[in-house]
C-alpha positions as CSV (number, residue, x, y, z in Angstrom):
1,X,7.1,12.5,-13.0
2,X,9.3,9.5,-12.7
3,X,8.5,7.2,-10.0
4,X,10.9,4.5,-8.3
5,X,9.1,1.4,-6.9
6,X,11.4,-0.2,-4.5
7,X,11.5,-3.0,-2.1
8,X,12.7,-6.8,-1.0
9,X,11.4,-9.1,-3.1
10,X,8.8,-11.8,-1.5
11,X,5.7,-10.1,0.0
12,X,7.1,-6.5,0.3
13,X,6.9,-6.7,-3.3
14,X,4.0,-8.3,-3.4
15,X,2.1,-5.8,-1.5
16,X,3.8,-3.0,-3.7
17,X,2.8,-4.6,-7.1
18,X,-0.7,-4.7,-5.6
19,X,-0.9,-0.9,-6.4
20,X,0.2,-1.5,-10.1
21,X,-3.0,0.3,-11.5
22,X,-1.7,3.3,-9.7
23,X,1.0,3.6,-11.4
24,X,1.3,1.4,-14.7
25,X,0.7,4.1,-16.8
26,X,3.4,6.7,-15.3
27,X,7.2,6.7,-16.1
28,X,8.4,4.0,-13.3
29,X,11.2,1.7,-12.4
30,X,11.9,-1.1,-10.1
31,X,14.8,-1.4,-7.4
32,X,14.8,-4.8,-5.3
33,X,16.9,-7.8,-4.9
34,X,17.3,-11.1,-6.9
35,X,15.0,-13.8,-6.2
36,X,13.0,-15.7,-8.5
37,X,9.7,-13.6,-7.7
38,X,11.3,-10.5,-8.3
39,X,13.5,-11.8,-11.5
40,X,10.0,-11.8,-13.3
41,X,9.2,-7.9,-13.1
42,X,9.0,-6.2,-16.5
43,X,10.6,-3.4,-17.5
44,X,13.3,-1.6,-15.6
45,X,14.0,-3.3,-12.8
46,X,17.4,-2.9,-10.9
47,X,19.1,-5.4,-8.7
48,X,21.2,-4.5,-6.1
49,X,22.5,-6.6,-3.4
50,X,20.7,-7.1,0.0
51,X,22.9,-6.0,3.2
52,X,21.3,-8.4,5.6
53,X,22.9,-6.0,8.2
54,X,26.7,-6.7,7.1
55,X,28.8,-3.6,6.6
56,X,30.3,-4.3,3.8
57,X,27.7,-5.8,1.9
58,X,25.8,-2.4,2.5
59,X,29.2,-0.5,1.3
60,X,28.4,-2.4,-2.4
61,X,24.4,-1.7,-2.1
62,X,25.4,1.8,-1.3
63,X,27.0,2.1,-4.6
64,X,24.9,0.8,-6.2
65,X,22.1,2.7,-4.9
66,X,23.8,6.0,-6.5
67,X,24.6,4.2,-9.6
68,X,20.5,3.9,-10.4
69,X,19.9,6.9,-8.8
70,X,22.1,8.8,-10.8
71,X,20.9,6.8,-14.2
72,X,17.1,7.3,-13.0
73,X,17.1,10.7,-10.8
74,X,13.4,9.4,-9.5
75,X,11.1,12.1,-8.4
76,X,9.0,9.6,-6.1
77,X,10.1,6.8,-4.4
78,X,7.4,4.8,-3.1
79,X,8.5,1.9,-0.6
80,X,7.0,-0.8,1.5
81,X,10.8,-1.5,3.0
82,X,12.6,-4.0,3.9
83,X,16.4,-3.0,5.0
84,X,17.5,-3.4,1.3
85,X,16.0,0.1,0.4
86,X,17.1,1.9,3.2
87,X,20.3,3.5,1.6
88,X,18.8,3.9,-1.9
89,X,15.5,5.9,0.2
90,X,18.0,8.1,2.4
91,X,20.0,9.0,-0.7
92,X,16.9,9.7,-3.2
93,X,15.6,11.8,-0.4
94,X,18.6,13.7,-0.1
95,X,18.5,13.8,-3.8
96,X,15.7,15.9,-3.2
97,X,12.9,12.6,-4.4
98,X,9.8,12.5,-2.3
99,X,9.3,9.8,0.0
100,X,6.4,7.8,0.3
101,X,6.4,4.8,3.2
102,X,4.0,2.4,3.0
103,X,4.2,-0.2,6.4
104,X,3.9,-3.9,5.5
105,X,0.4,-5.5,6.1
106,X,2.0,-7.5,8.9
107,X,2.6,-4.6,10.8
108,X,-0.6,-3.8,13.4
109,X,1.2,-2.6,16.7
110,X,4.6,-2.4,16.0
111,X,7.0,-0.8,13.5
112,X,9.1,-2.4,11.3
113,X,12.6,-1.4,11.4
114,X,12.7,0.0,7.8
115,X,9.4,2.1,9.1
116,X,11.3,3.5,12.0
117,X,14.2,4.7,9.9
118,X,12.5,5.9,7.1
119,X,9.7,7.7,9.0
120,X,12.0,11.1,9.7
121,X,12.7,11.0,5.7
122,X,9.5,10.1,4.7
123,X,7.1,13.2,2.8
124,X,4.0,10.3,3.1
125,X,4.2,7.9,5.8
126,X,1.0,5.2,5.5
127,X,0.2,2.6,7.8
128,X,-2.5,-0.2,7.4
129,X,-3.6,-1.0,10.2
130,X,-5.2,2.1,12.9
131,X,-3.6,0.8,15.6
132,X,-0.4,1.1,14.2
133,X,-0.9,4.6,14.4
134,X,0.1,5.2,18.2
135,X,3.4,3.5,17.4
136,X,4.3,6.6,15.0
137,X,4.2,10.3,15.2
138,X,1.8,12.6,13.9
139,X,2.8,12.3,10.3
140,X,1.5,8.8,10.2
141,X,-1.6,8.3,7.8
142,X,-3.9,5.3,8.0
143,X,-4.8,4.2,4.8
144,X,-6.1,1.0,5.4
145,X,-5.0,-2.4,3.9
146,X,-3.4,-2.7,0.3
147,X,-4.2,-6.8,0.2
């Protein structure tokens, strides 16, 4: 099962890499943005460019969303957001990949925007906090805190 880790770099990626014994051992790949945290993952790691809510730099990260997705065809993505993953989630998912959405740390009442886009195309949709739960539907899961 191939499994596509992918989020902004900084502490989305932090709290990702803090499930690395989860998934070391599995067929997995990395999709994020350039920054010097993330420029020091190992393995495959692919870079695309961050939207920051500009239409035409989400045109390019669109493209090159496909481009890994049709070089990796991920069955699982796995997520902790921000916006830079959104396209690269909505197309693996109608790619047929599973979804799993895991809400940044930060999060404790309200949703992120990533969260609230993702949750109808997410297959797992974890929170960290319980009171983040009433902010989300019923296919929200509390799974308590990944730091």
């Amino acid at each position: 099962m191939k499994l596509c880790l992918a989020s902004s770099a900084g502490g989305h990626l932090r709290e990702l890499l803090q499930l690395r014994p989860a998934f070391a051992s599995r067929d997995h790949c990395y999709l994020t943005f350039r920054r010097e945290d993330s420029s020091e993952l190992q393995g495959r790691v692919y870079f695309v460019i961050d939207p920051k809510r500009n239409p035409l730099k989400l045109a390019w990260n669109l493209l090159q969303s496909v481009r890994v997705l049709l070089k990796e065809r991920p069955r699982v993505v796995l997520t902790t957001g921000a916006g830079v993953v959104i396209p690269f989630c909505i197309l693996a998912k109608l790619l047929g990949a599973k979804l799993v959405f895991l809400e940044s740390f930060c999060r404790v009442r309200r949703p992120s925007l990533t969260g609230r886009v993702l949750y109808p195309f997410a297959d797992l949709f974890l929170v960290q906090w319980p009171e983040l739960l009433q902010a989300y539907g019923t296919k929200a899961r509390y799974w308590g805190g990944v730091l």
